[in-house]
N, C-alpha and C positions, 0 to 999 in steps of 0.2 A: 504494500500500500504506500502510495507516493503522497507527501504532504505538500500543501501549497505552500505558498509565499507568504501568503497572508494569514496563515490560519494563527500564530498568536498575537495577534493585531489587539483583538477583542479581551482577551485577558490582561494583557498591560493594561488596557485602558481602565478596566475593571480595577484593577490594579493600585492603578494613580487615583481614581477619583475615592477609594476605601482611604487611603492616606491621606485625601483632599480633606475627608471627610472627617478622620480623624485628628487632624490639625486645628478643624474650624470648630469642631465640640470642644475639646482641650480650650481652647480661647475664649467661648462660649461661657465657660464652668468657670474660668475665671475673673471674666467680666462680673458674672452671678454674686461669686465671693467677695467681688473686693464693694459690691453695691448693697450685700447683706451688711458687711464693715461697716460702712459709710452711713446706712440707716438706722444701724446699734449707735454708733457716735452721736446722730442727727437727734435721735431720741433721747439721749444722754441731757443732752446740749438744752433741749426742748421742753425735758422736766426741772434741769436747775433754774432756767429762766423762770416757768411756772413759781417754784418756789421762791426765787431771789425779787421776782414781784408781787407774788403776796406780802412778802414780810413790810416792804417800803409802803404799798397799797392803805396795810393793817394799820402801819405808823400814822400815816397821812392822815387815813379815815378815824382816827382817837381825836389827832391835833386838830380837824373839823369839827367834832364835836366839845372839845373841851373851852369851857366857859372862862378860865379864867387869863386868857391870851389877852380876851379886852378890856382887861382889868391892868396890863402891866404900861406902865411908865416910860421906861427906860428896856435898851436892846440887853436884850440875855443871850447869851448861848449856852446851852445844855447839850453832852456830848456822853453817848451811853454805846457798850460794846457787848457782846454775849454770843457765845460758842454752844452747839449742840455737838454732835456725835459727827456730822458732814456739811453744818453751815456755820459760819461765823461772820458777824452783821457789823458792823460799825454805823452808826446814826446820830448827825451832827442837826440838830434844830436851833436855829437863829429865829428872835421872835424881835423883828425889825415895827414897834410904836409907832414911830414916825411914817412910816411908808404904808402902813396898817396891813400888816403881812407876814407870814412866816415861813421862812425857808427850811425846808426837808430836803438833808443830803444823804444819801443811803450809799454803805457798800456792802454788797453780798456777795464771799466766799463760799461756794455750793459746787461738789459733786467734779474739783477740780476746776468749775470755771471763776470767773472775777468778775462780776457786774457793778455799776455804778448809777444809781438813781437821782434826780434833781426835781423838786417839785416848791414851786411857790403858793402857797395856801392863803387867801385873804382872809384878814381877820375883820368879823363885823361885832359890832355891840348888838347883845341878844337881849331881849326884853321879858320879863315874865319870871 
């Protein structure tokens, strides 16, 4: 029996595209990985923020209710720090009289990240 020319044409080709095929999955499965990484990070990132803005939110919304801001005279600043188990807060409140205002400065250490907050609060005379 005499073979042709041609006849392992069809097998290489078979061949090259299994290898084709195997290159482009391998790259595929990697892309995959490094986008599950990158989503864990995202989400990391996603919940200290949550948290590092409740805490500054928390502050803000006390110093809007508290009454006795339109009672002071003269600028104060008050400067208070406190540590859990994975946040650490620093909060700097200036209660600016004169300008009828108070400045909320927040930092929150959370979960590896460093956030920093700024919030001017107007201060009104409450009646009743």
């Amino acid at each position: 029996m005499r073979l042709r020319e041609k006849s392992g044409g069809a097998m290489v080709f078979v061949i090259l595209m299994l290898c084709l095929l195997a290159v482009l999955s391998t790259g595929f499965l990697t892309m995959i990985q490094a986008a599950c990484r990158s989503g864990a990070e995202n989400g990391r990132y996603a919940r200290s923020l949550v948290m590092a803005r409740s805490v500054h939110q928390s502050v803000c919304r006390r110093l809007e209710e508290a009454e006795w801001l339109a009672d002071e005279e003269e600028t104060k600043e008050i400067y208070g720090e406190g540590e859990t188990e994975d946040v650490k807060a620093e909060i700097r409140i200036l209660v600016l009289p004169e300008e009828d205002q108070a400045e909320v400065s927040t930092e929150v250490s959370c979960g590896g990240f460093h956030f920093s907050f700024f919030t001017r609060i107007p201060v009104e005379e409450r009646e009743g």
